[in-house]
N, C-alpha and C positions, 0 to 999 in steps of 0.2 A: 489452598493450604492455609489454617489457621496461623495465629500469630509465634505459639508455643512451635508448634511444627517446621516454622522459617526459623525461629533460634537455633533448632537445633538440628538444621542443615547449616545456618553459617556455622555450628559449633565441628561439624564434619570437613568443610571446607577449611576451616583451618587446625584442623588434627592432618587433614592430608596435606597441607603446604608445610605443618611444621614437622609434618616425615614420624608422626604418632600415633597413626590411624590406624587399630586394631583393626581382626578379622571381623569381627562382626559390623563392625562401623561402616568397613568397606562395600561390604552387604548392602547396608542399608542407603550407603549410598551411592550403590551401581542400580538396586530400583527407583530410587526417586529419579536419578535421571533420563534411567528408560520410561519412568511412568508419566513423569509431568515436564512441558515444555518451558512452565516457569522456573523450575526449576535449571535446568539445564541452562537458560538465559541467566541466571544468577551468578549458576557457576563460572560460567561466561564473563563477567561481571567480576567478579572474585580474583578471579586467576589475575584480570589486564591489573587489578589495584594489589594483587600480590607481586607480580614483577614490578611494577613501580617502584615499590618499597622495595623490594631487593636491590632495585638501582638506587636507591636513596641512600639506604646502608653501605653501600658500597662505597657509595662517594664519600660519605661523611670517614669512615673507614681510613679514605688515601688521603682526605683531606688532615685529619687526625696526627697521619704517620709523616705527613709532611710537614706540619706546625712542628713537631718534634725536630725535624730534620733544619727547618728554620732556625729554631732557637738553637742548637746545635752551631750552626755557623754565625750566628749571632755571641755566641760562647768565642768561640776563635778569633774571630774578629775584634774583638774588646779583649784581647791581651790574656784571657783566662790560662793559655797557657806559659806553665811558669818559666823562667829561663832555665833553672836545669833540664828541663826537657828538650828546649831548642838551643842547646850549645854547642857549638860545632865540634863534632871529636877531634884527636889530632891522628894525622895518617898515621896508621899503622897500629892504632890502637885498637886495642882486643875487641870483637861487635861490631868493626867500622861496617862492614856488609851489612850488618841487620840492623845498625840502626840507617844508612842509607836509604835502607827498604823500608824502613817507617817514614822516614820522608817521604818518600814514595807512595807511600801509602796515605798520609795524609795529605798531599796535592791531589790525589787521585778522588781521597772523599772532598776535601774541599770544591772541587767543580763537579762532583757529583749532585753535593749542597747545592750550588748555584744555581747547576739545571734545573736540580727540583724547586727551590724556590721562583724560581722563574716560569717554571711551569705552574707552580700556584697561585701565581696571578692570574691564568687563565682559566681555571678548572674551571668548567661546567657550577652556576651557580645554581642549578635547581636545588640541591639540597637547603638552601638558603644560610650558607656559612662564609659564605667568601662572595665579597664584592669586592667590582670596580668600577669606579666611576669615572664615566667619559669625561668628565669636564674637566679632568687631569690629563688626556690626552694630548698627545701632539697632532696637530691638525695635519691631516691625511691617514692618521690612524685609523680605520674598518673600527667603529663602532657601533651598537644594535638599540633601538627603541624597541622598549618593550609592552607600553601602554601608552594611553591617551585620555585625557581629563573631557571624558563627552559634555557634561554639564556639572553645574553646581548651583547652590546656592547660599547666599549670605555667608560665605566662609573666611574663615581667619586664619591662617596659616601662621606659624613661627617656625623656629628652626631654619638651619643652613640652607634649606629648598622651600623655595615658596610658589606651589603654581601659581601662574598672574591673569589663564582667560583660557575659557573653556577651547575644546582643539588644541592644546598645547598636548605634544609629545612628550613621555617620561623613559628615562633610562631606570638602570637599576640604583634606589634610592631613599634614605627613611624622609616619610614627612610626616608631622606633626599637625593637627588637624584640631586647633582650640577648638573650634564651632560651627556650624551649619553642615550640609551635606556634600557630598563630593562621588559622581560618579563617575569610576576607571573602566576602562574597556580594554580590556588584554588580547594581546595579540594570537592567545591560542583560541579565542571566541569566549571568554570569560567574563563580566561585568560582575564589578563590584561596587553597594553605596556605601559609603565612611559614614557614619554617623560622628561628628565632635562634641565632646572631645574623645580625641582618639589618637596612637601613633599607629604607622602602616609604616612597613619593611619592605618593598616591592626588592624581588630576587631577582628574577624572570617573568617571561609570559606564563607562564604556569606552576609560582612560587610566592609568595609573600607570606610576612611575621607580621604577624598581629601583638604588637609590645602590650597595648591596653586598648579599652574602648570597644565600639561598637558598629559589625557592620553585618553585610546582608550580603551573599554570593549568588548568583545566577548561573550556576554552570551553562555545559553546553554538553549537548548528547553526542555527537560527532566526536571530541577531544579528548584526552586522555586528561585522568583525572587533575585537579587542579591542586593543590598541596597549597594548604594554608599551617602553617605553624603557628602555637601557643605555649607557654613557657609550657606545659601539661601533657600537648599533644600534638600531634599530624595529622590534620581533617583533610580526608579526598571527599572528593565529591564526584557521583553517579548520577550526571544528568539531573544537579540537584538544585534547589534552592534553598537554604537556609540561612539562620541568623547566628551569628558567633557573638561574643562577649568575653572579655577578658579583663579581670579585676583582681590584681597583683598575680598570686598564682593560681588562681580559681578559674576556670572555665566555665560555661555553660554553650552548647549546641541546640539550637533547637530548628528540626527538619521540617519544611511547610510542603517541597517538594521533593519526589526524589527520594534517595538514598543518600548516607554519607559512611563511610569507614570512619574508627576512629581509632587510631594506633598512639600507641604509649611514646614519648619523646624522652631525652636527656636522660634524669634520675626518676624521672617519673612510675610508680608502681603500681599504674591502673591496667588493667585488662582491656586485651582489644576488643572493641565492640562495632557492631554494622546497626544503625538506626535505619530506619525507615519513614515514612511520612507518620506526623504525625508525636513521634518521641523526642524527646528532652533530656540532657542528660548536665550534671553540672559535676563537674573532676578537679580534683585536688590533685597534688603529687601523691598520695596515698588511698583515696578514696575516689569512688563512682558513685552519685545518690540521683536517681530518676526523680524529676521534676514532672509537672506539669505544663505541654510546649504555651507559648506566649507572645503570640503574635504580637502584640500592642507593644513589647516593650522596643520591637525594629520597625525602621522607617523602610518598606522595601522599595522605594522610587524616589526617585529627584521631583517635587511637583513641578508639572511643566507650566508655562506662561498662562493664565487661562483667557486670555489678550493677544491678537495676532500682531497688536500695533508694536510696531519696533523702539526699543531705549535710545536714548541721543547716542549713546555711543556705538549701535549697533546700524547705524544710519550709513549707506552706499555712498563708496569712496567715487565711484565712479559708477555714469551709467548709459549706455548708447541703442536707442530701436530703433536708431537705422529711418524715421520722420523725415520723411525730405519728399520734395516737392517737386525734386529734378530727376532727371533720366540716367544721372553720372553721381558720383561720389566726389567730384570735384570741388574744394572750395567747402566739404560737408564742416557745419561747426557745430552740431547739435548734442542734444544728449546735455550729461553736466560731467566735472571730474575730468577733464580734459584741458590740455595747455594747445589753444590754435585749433583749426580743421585736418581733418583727414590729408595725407600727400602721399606721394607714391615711393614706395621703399627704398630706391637706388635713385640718389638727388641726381646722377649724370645722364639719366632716361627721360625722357621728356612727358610731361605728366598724362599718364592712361591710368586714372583710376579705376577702381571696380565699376560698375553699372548697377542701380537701383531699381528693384523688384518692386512691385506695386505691392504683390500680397505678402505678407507676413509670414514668420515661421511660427509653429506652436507644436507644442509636444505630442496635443490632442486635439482635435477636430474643433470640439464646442471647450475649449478650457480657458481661449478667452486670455491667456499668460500672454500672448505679444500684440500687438497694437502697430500700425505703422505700415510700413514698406522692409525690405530685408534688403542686403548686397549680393551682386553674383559675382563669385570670384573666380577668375580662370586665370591661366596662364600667362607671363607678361603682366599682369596684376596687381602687383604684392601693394599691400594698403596696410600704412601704419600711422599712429598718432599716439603725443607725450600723453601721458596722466600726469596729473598733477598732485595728486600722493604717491607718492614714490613706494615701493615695494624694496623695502632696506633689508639686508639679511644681515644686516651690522646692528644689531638689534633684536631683544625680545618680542614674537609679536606673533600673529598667524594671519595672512589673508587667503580669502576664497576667491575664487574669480568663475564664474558659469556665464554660459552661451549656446545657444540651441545653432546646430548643422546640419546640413540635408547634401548629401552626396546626389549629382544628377552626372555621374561622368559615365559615358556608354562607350566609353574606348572600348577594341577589342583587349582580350585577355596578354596579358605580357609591357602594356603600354603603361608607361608612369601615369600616375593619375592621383596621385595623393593631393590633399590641402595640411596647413599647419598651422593653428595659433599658438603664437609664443610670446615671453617675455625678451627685452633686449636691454641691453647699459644702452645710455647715451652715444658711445663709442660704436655703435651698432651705426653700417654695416661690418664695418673693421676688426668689429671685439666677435669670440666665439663662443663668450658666456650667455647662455640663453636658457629658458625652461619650459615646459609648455604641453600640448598636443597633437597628435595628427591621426589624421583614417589614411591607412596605408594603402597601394593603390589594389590591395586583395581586401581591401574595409575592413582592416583589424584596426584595432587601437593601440597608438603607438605613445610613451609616453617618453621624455625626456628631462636629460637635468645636465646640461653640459657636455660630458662626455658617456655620461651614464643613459641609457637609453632601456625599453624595454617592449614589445611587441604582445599582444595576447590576445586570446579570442573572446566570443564568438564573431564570427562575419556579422556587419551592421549591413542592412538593407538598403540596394538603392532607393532613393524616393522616397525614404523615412526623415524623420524628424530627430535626432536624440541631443539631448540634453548634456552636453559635457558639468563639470567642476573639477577645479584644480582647485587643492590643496598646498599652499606652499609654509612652512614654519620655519620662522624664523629662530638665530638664538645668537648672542653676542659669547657666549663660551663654549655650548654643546654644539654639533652637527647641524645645518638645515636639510629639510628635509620635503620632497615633492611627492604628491600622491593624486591621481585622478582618478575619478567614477563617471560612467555613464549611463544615464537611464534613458531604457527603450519608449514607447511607445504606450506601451499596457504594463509598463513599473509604475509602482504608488512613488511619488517623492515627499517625504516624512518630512516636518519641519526640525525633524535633532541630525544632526550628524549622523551617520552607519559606522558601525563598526566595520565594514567590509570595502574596502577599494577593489579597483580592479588593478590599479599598477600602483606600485607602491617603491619607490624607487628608493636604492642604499642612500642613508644619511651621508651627505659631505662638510666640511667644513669649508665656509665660503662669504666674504662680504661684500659682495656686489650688491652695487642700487641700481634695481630695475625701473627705467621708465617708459620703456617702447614697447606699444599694444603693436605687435605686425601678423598678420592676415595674408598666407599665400597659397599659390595651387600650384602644382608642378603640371610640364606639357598636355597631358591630354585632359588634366585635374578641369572640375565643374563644379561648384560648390556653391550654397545658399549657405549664409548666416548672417545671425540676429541677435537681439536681448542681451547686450553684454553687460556684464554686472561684475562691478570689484566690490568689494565687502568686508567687514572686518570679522565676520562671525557666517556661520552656517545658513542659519535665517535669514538674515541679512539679504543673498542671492536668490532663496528659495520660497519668499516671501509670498509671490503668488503663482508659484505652482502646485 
């Protein structure tokens, strides 16, 4: 289907959503979707990003009728009414009844006000009109991260939020972006690059205001459209890639991949339009003028390092391959980033360290990532030692921590057989704050954060190799928050961050300082592990994998 021919099926498609679809039109378009399967896939397409928008209007709608209902009770509360209206009648005088019942009647609205105000704090912020930000909460409050700062470069931040180091967690929140690059990773599978200078509105996982500036979106095929707002418009995107810009109230879109909708916002008086790869469009409040698209004028990537050697600050806080010469873990002092040798978890047991494996763990046969000997951990076992950079959640910061496991437990089915690596306070064994991982004894991956816990599949192999990483961030005002990923066997391990965890546990607030590495297997538990690496960045652990 020509290009004239798709316009004017999208022009079909939205005569039947806006319920103005002539006989003939209807015609025309019951055979296009009996005749062509592009079409029909459009349609498809069409429809998910016209309910969308019907829930956006909606919201904006209650949010609307609620700001009214706020100010209202902001009216009441500041004295607006006069005292002749609130002057006590005297019994028996003439309206006592009716004006009783306007009393009545305004305590009734007055906490109806409150309700709704109170409920306005919480509205659904996809429409991108109402925030709140966590970092006014009260700690234990349930609140949500919505994105993650994968990488950047050369960046300058001003304004009230300043991310400080790439892996940092974001809530809903503007930042201001003088200079360099910044790429976001959204939690509905969205990536976005900032180009500065630039401001960004982050709403939700699937929302953000674009105030000014320049950026580059990467939708995702799987997700429902992603809603970027411009003083001008509402850009969804279809599995799309494009470039946004925004210069006072001027717009311009230009589509490299994909599809994008483009719906009229505010006072805005442009027509709705569906680009496709390849179109340009630059929008006023009052006008639409088709450009020329312009690649060169967006940056669509973060350059990656083109050096695998690591920066002084991205230099391993700790690091242990398990090198030893001995038949016991006994006495072990090796590796660097540790305070003392290895001991055995419960100082009143008398020391049975792990036992030392000759051959190595590795992810992959010939990949050459581990070096040394590895521990075997079983039951009655438990093996921990200080680090000597402390893992603070009383603090801005994010560390990684990875280490390759090998399950060798052949209990029969029903018998406990898990192992755990986890974080501990000082106060460990007596304290119950801890974070960490474990293979459950059905070999799921079990992830933890205190009392928050989470279980998930698929079964890991016995006799396999896989590669844990823990995710922990820290924050001295928002939530911390614990996330872990495992890669198999035949997974690629990329040197950036993934957008994708396997457990991804609810943010708590919490300031504990972790410094106990502990290592353990429950009764019939068998376990190999290796390569342990603390870090301050992504790379950092995955350096030679």
């Amino acid at each position: 289907m020509g290009k004239t021919n798709q316009n004017e099926l999208f022009d079909l498609f939205g005569a039947l959503c806006d319920g103005t679809l002539s006989p003939q039109q209807q015609a025309s378009l019951e055979e296009s979707l009996r005749s062509d399967a592009t079409a029909r896939q459009r349609y498809y397409d069409y429809v998910d990003v016209h309910l969308e928008l019907s829930n956006l209007r909606k919201r904006e709608e209650e949010f609307q009728s609620l700001e009214h209902l706020r100010d209202e009770l902001n009216r009441m509360t500041q004295g607006a009414v006069s005292p002749a209206e609130t002057k006590k009648p005297e019994r028996g005088a003439v309206g006592w009844g009716r004006t009783l019942l306007s009393y009545a009647a305004v305590i009734a609205a007055s906490i109806g006000i409150v309700l709704a105000v109170q409920w306005l704090t919480r509205i659904d912020p996809t429409t991108g009109d109402s925030r709140q930000l966590a970092g006014s909460s009260a700690a234990g409050e349930q609140v949500e991260y919505v994105a993650t700062l994968l990488s950047s470069a050369n960046c300058q931040w001003s304004g009230e939020v300043r991310p400080q180091f790439d892996g940092q967690r974001l809530l809903s929140r503007d930042l201001q972006l003088d200079e360099g690059l910044a790429e976001f990773g959204f939690e509905s599978g969205v990536r976005i690059i900032l180009q500065g200078p630039a401001r960004l509105s982050i709403d939700s996982s699937g929302s953000a205001h674009l105030e000014n500036g320049r950026l580059v979106l990467h939708g995702h095929d799987a997700s429902m459209p992603f809603a970027l707002h411009t003083p001008t418009s509402t850009l969804l995107d279809i599995g799309t890639e494009y470039g946004a810009s925004v210069d006072d109230e001027v717009t311009e879109v230009h589509v490299f991949e994909g599809e994008v909708q483009v719906e009229p916002r505010g006072q805005s008086n442009i027509a709705r339009q569906h680009l496709t790869v390849g179109d340009a469009v630059r929008l006023t409040p009052t006008a639409t003028q088709t450009v020329a698209v312009d690649e060169t004028r967006f940056i669509r990537e973060v350059p990656k390092p083109r050096s695998m050697q690591l920066a002084s600050d991205e230099k391993l806080y700790a690091y242990e391959g398990f090198d030893y010469e001995t038949a016991t873990l006994g006495a072990g002092n090796g590796g660097f980033g540790f305070v003392g040798p290895w001991r055995n978890g419960i100082p009143s047991d008398p020391p049975s360290l792990a036992e030392m494996v000759e051959s190595s763990l590795s992810l992959r046969d010939a990949s050459g990532a581990a070096t040394g000997g590895a521990i075997r951990v079983t039951y009655g076992k438990p093996c921990v030692r200080t680090i000597e950079r402390q893992i603070r959640l009383d603090t801005d910061a994010v560390y990684y921590v990875s280490y390759l496991m090998q399950d060798l437990s052949d209990a029969p089915p029903g018998k406990s057989q898990y192992a755990s690596f986890s974080f501990r306070t000082a106060a460990f064994p007596d304290s119950s704050n801890r974070f960490g991982a474990a293979i459950t004894s059905e070999n799921f991956l079990l992830s933890f954060h205190n009392q928050h816990q989470l279980i998930v599949p698929p079964e890991m192999a016995t006799g396999q190799t896989y590669l844990f990483v823990i995710k922990i961030v820290a924050s001295r005002k928002d939530p911390d928050q614990v996330m872990v990923r495992v890669f198999g066997p035949n997974e690629t391990v990329r040197h950036s961050e993934p957008m994708a965890w396997n457990c991804i546990l609810p943010p708590v607030f919490e300031d504990s300082v972790y410094d106990q590495l502990a290592i353990y297997a429950a009764d019939k538990g068998h376990f190999l592990v290796d390569e342990i690496r603390v870090g301050p960045t992504w790379r950092s652990v995955m350096n030679t994998y």
